[in-house]
N, C-alpha and C positions, 0 to 999 in steps of 0.2 A: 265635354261630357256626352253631348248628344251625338256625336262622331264618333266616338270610341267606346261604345256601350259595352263591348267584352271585358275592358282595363277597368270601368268602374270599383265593384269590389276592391281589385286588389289598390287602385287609389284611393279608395274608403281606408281602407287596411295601415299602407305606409305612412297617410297622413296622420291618423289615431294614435303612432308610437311615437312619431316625433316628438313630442314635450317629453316623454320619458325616458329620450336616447341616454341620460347621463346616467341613471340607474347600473346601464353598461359595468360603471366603474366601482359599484356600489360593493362591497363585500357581503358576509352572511350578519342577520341581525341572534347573535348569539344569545343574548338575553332575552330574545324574543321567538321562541318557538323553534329558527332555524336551528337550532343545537338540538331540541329533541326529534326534530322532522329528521334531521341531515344529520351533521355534525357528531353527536352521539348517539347516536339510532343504531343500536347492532345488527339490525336486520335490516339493511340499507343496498348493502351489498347483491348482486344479480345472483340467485340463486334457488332449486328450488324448494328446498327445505326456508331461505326467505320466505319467496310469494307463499309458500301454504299459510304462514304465521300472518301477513297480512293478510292474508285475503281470510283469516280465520277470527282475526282477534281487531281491538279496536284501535286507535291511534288516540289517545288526550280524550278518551270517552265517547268517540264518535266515529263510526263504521266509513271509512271513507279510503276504500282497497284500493281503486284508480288512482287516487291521489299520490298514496305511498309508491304504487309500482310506475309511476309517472316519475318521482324521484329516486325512484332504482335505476330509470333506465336515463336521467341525468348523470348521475353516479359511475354509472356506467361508462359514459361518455367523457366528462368530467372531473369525476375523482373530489375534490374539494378549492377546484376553482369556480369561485361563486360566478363571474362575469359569465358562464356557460349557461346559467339556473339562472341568470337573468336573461340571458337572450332567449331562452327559449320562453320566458314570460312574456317576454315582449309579442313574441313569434304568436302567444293564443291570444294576445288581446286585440297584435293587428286580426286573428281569425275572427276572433269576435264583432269589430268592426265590419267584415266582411259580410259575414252575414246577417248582420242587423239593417246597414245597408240594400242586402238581398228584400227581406222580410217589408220595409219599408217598400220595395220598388214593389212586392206582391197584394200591396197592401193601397197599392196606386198611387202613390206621394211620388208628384215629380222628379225626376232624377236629381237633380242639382239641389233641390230641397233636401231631397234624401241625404246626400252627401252631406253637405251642415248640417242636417239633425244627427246624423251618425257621430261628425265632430263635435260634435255640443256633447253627447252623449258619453266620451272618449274622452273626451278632454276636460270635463267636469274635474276638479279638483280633487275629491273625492276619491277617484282613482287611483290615486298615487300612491294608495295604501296597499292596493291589490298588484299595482305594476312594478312596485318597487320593490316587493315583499316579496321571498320565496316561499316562506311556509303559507301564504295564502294560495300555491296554490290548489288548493280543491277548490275556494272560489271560482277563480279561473275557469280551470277546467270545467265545471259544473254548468257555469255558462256559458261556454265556448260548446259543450255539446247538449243544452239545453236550447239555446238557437239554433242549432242546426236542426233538432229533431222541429222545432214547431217549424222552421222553413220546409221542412219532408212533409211534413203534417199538410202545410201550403199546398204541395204539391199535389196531394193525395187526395186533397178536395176540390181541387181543380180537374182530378183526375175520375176524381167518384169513386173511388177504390181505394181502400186500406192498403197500405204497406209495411213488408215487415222491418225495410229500414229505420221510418218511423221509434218505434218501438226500441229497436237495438241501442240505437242517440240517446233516446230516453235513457234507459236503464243503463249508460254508461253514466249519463248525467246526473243519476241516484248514486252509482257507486263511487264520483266525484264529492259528492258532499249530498246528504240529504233533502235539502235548502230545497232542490226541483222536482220532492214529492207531489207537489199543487199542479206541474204542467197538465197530468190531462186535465184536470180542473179546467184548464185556461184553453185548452185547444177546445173542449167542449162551449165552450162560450162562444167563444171564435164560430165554429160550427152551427152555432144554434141561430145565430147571427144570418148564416150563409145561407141557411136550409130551414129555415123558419116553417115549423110543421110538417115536416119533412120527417119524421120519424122514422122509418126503413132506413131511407140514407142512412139518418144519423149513427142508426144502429150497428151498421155495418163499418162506419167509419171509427167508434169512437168505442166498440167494444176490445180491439187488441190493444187499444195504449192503457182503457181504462185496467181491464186487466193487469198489463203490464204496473199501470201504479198502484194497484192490490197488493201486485208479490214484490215489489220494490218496496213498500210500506211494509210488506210484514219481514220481511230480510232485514228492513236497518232498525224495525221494533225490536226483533228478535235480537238484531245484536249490541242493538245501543241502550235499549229499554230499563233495562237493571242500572244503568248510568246517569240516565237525567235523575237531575237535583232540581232542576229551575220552572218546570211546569207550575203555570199557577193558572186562572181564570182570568181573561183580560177583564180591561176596566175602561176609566175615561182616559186613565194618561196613558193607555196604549192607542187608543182611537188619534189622542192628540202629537202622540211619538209617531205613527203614520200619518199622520198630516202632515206634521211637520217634514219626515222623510220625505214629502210628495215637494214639497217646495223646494228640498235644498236638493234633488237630482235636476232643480233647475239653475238656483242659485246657491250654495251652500253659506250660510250665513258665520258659521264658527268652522275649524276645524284643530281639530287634537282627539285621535282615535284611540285615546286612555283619559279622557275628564270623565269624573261622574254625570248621572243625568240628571237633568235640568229640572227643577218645578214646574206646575202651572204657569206661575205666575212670570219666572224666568222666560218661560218657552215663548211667552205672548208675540212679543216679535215676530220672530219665525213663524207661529201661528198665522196670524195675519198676511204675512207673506203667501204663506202656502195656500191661505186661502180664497189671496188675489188672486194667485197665480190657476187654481181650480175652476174659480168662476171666469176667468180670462179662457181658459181651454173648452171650458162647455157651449160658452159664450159662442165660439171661434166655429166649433160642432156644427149650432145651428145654422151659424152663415154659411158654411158651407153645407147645408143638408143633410147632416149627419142624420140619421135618426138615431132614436131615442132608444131603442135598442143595442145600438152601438155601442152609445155612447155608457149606458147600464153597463154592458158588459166589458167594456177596457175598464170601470170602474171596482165592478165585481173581481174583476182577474188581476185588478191591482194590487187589491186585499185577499183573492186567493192565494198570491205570489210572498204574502207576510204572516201567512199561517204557522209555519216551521219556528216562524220566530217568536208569534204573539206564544204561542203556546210552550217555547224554551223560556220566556220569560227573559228575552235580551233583545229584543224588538232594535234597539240604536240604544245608543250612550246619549251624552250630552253634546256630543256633536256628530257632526255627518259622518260616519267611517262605513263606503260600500260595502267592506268586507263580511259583512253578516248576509249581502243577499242584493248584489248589485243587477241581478234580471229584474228588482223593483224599476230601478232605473230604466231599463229598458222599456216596459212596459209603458212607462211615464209616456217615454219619447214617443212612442209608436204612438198613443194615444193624441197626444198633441200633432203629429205628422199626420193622422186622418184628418183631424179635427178640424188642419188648418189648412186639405188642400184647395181648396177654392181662396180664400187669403190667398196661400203662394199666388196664385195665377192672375187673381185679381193683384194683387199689391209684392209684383218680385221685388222691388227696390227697396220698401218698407222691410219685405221681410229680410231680405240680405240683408241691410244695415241694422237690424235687430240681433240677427245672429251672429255678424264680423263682431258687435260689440260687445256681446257675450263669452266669443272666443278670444278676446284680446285681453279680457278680465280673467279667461280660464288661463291663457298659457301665464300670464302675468302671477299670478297665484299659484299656478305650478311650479315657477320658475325659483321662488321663493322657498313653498310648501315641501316640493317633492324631497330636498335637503335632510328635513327631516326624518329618513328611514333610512339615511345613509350610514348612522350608526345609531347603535341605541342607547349611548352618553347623550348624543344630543335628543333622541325621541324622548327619552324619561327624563331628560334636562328640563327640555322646553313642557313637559305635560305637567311636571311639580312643581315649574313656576308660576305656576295658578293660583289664586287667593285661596281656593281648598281641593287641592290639589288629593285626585283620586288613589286609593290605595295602592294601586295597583304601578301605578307610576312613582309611589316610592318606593315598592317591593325592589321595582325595575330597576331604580336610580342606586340601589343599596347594592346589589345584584354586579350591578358594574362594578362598581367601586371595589367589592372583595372580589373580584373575578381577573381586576387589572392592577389590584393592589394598589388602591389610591385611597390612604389614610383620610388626607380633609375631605374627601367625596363623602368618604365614609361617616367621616363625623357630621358633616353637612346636614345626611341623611339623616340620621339621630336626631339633628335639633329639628329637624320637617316632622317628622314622629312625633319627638316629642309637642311645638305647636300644634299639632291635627290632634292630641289627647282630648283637647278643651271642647273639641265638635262630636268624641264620642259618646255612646250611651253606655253607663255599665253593662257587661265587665268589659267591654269594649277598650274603655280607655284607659283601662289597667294595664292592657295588652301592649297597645302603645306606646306609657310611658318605661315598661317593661325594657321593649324592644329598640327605645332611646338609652336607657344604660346601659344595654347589649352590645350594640353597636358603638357607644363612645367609649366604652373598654375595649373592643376588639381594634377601633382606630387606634387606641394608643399603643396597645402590643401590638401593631401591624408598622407604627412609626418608629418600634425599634425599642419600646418604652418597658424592657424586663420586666422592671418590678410591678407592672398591672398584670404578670400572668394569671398571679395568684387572686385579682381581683375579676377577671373575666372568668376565671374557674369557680369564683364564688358564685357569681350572678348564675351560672349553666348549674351548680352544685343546689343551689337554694330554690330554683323554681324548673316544673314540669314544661313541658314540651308546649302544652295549652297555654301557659301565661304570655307567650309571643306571637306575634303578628309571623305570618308566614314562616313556619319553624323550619320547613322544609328547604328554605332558601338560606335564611342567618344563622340557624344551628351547626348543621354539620361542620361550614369553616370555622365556626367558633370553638368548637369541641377537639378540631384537629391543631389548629392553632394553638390552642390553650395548653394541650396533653403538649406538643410539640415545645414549647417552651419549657413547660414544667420538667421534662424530659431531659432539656437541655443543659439544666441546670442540677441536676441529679436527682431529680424526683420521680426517677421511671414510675413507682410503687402508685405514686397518685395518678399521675396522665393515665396510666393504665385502668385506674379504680372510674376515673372521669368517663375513660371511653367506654367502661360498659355499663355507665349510668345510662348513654347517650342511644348505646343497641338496647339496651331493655326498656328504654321511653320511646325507641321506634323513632327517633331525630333522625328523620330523615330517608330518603327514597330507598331502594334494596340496594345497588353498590356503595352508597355512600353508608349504609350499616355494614358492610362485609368489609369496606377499606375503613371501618372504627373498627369491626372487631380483630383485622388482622393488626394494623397499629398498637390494639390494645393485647394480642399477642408475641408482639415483638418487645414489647415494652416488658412485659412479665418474664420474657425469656422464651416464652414457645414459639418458637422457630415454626414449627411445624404446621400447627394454625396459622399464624403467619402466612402465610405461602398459601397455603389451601384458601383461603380469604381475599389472597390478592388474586389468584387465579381468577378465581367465581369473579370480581370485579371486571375482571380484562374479558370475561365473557359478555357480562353485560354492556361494558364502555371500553373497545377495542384501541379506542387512538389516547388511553391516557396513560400521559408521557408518565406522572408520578409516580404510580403506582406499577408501571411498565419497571421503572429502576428499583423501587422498593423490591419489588418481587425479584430480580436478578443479584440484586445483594445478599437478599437472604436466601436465596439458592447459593450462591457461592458458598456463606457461612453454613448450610446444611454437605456442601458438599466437601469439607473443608473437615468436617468434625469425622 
């Protein structure tokens, strides 16, 4: 390392991807975002009537334009070979490494130190949610040029002088995901640190980024503002959920990045850990002469770095998943890389066999962990085999099952629903016993079972859109299926009557109402609607194959009369 000080970084970099070269093989996680990021995103495509629409409108309620035009220009390259969209995930996170790397070397932590805190950092388990995951990434990105700009920043106060690189990183790393509105926050600490009553400087240093996170805040208010739902006023269990998060960027104690979150009392554990591990780093501070300033503001900038979240109100789940804002982590590290460079020096050997045995429990858990995002039968498999297993991991698990057409998945689901009824509160668990009859009728007319068509059209006939758990996921194939049958059997007059109960109750997202109401004009005999309906669909969802032949047959029968 002390030989070849240029190759650093980029051996910080190679080392960091290695646990997640297998991803390589990984396909898209369809049930899990990549279908609306990639998959079926009609403005996916390089174009620039596309980029106006991103860069104008929001993605899943969140402003994040770099992220979408980052997978335009995969799409581009790749088309819908996912092994491409993960290699380039790999490609920012060995960047990330690189420069964390950087930042630690400018931050005085020995080289070789440096290197294993980067890998500690990298290789944390935790990861493999971001590294394996396509639609994560605006994480990525967000911090891939959220390090870069505070390593500019480095620069720039070493230099005494503002830069407008600085600024530019930033404000890319806003229009990656919001999450890095806090950095000048954090550079200002950093700064206040360096320049201690130094006001001029500071002033001159920290007025173009602060800026910069002005007009970045009021650009992603302005366009994500009318969206958030989750804002609430923190409390003790968010103080305790960032604690917690401080300890498992060191050890993660659970992982599954769909369990609900944890109690007080649950958390305790982990608490205590995280707490070890805080007074272990302050502790570390003093021995090496940190001062108390310092040490203040990697603490301050920890919890600047968790703002975006305390205030969305999703701070972390019940286990460790970076994906909500993995420059926590980072900051962890750096913190403890100051804290402990006198330890390095005094104690190399202690501290290397502290941290070889931490990476040898990260790749070991990786090796394992990472598996899990390589389809999403097994991520919503393995999340709803939990004793209360999160809604969202059954939405997930139901999701597959009519997506890949597997009846007993299907009914599986049903009886998970229906057990989870007993933990809701009204009308909560109305919903879910609801959405257990839903689904164990739709598994039987999915298994071939006729005669329940007319019993899953009764369930869709007797109750509103509201009486189900995520209607927007188990309605619409229920509705199509159901009409579909009925149909078959010579009841166009009802499938027809069914699907526009389904468009006037709003079951379902805008193509999947325009492929009900065209179905339910095929069914009536209007050809004509028909076809106009399916059109409109193939605008909003270009690669669907069904509705691609529905609309060519009844073009032929329009062209035929």
């Amino acid at each position: 390392m002390n030989r070849r000080g240029a190759w650093r970084p980029a051996v910080a970099a190679l080392l960091a991807i290695l646990p997640f070269l297998p991803s390589l093989n990984y396909g898209f996680l369809y049930e899990w975002d990549d279908a609306n990021f990639i998959l079926d995103n009609p403005y996916i495509g390089m174009s620039w009537a596309n980029l106006l629409h991103n860069f104008t409108t929001n993605l899943q309620t969140v402003y994040t334009p770099l992220t979408t035009f980052s997978l335009m220009i995969d799409h581009a390259l790749f088309g819908t070979w996912a092994p491409g969209y993960h290699a380039v995930q790999l490609l920012m996170l060995g960047g990330c490494a690189a420069l964390l790397f950087l930042i630690l070397r400018r931050l005085r932590v020995p080289a070789a130190a440096a290197l294993l805190l980067t890998l500690l950092w990298a290789w944390n388990p935790g990861k493999c949610e971001t590294a394996a995951w396509i639609a994560d990434r605006k994480g990525m990105g967000c911090t891939l040029f959220a390090l870069a700009a505070f390593l500019s920043f480095l620069r720039d106060c070493r230099r005494e002088k503002a830069g407008a690189g600085t600024v530019l990183l930033m404000f890319a790393a806003f229009l990656f995901k919001p999450s890095a509105l806090p950095l000048p926050g954090v550079m200002a600490l950093y700064a206040w640190c360096r320049f201690p009553g130094e006001w001029g400087k500071l002033f001159r240093l920290l007025w173009p980024v602060g800026a910069a996170g002005i007009a970045g805040g009021a650009l992603v208010s302005a366009m994500t503002f009318s969206e958030l739902s989750g804002s609430h006023a923190s409390g003790i269990a968010d103080a305790a959920n960032l604690l917690r998060y401080f300890g498992a960027a060191v050890w993660p104690f659970s992982l599954n990045p769909i369990q609900p979150r944890l109690t007080l009392p649950e958390m305790l554990p982990e608490l205590l850990w995280a707490a070890a591990v805080l007074a272990a780093v302050i502790w570390a501070g003093r021995k090496s002469r940190v001062s108390d300033r310092c040490q203040m503001a990697f603490a301050a900038g920890f919890v600047c770095l968790a703002l975006p979240l305390l205030s969305s109100g999703v701070l972390t789940n019940s286990n460790y998943a970076e994906r909500y804002n993995f420059l926590l982590s980072a900051a962890v590290w750096c913190w403890i890389g100051v804290a402990g460079r006198g330890l390095f020096r005094r104690l190399p050997r202690v501290s290397a066999w502290t941290a070889g045995i931490l990476l040898a429990g990260y790749l070991l858990t990786d090796w394992f962990y990472l598996e899990t995002f390589s389809d999403t039968r097994l991520l919503f498999g393995r999340a709803a085999a939990v004793e209360n297993p999160a809604q969202r991991a059954l939405e997930g698990l139901g999701e597959v099952a009519i997506n890949r057409q597997l009846p007993e998945l299907l009914y599986e689901t049903g009886e998970l629903f229906n057990r989870a009824s007993s933990r809701q509160e009204p009308p909560r668990d109305a919903q879910f016993r609801n959405t257990a009859v839903l689904l164990a009728a739709h598994a039987r007319l999915m298994a071939g079972m006729a005669a329940t068509a007319e019993e899953l059209a009764g369930v869709l006939r007797s109750n509103g859109r509201d009486a189900f758990v995520a209607p927007e996921i188990f309605l619409p194939p229920a509705y199509s299926l159901a009409a579909g049958k009925l149909a078959a059997v010579g009841k166009a007059p009802e499938a027809a009557a069914l699907l526009e109960k389904q468009v006037a109750d709003g079951s379902g997202v805008e193509f999947q109402l325009h492929f009900a109401a065209g179905l339910a004009g095929y069914f009536s005999g209007d050809r004509e609607r028909a076809a106009r309906e399916w059109r409109r669909v193939l605008e909003l969802k270009p690669r669907d194959g069904q509705t691609r032949r529905n609309l060519e047959l009844v073009e032929a029968q329009l062209g035929s009369q």
